[in-house]
C-alpha positions as CSV (number, residue, x, y, z in Angstrom):
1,X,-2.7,-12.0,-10.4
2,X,0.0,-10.1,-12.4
3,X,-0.3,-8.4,-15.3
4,X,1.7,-7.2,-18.5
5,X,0.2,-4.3,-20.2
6,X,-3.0,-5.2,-18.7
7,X,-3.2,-8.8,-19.7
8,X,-2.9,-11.7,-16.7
9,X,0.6,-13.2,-16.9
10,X,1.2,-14.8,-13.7
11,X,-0.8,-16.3,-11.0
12,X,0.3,-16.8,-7.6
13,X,-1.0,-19.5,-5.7
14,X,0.0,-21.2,-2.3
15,X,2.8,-24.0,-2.2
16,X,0.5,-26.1,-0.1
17,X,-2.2,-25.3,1.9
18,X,-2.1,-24.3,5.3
19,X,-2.2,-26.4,8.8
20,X,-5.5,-26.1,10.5
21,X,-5.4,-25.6,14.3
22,X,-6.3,-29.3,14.8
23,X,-2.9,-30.4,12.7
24,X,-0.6,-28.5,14.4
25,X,-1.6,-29.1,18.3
26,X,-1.6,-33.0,16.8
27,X,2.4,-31.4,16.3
28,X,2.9,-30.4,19.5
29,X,0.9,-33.7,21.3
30,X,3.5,-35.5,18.8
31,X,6.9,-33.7,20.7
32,X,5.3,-34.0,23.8
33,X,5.0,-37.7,23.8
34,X,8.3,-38.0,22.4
35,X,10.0,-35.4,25.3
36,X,8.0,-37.1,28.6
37,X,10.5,-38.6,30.9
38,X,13.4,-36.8,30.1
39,X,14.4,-33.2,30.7
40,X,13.4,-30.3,28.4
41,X,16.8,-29.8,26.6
42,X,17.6,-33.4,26.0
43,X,17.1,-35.1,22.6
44,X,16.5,-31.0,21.4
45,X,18.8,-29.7,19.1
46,X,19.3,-27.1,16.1
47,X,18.2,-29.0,13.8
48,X,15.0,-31.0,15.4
49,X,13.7,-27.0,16.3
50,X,14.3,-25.8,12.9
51,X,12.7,-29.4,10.9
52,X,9.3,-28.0,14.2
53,X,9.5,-24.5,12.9
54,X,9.7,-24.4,9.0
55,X,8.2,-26.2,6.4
56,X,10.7,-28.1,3.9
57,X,10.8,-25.1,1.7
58,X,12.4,-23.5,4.6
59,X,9.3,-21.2,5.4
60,X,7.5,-20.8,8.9
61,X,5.1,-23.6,9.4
């Protein structure tokens, strides 16, 4: 918590709450299923890497 002269003023407090372990391998099963069959570069771009790695806030997931 902040404070001005002492008194609370602010609070921070997550955006959301974090992925447990559990949600993100579901992720990764997810990408996998999608990928099988087809080589490792195909269907992967900038964009589908970044929308895996960061949240919509634009933070690491």
């Amino acid at each position: 918590m902040l404070t001005r002269h002492g008194q609370p003023a602010v609070r921070l407090m997550p955006i959301e709450r974090k992925r447990t372990p559990e949600e993100k391998r579901a992720v990764l099963e997810k990408y996998r299923g999608i990928m099988k069959g087809k080589p490792e570069w195909e269907g992967v771009t900038a964009a589908t890497a970044a929308d895996f790695l960061y949240d919509e806030f634009g933070l690491p997931a």
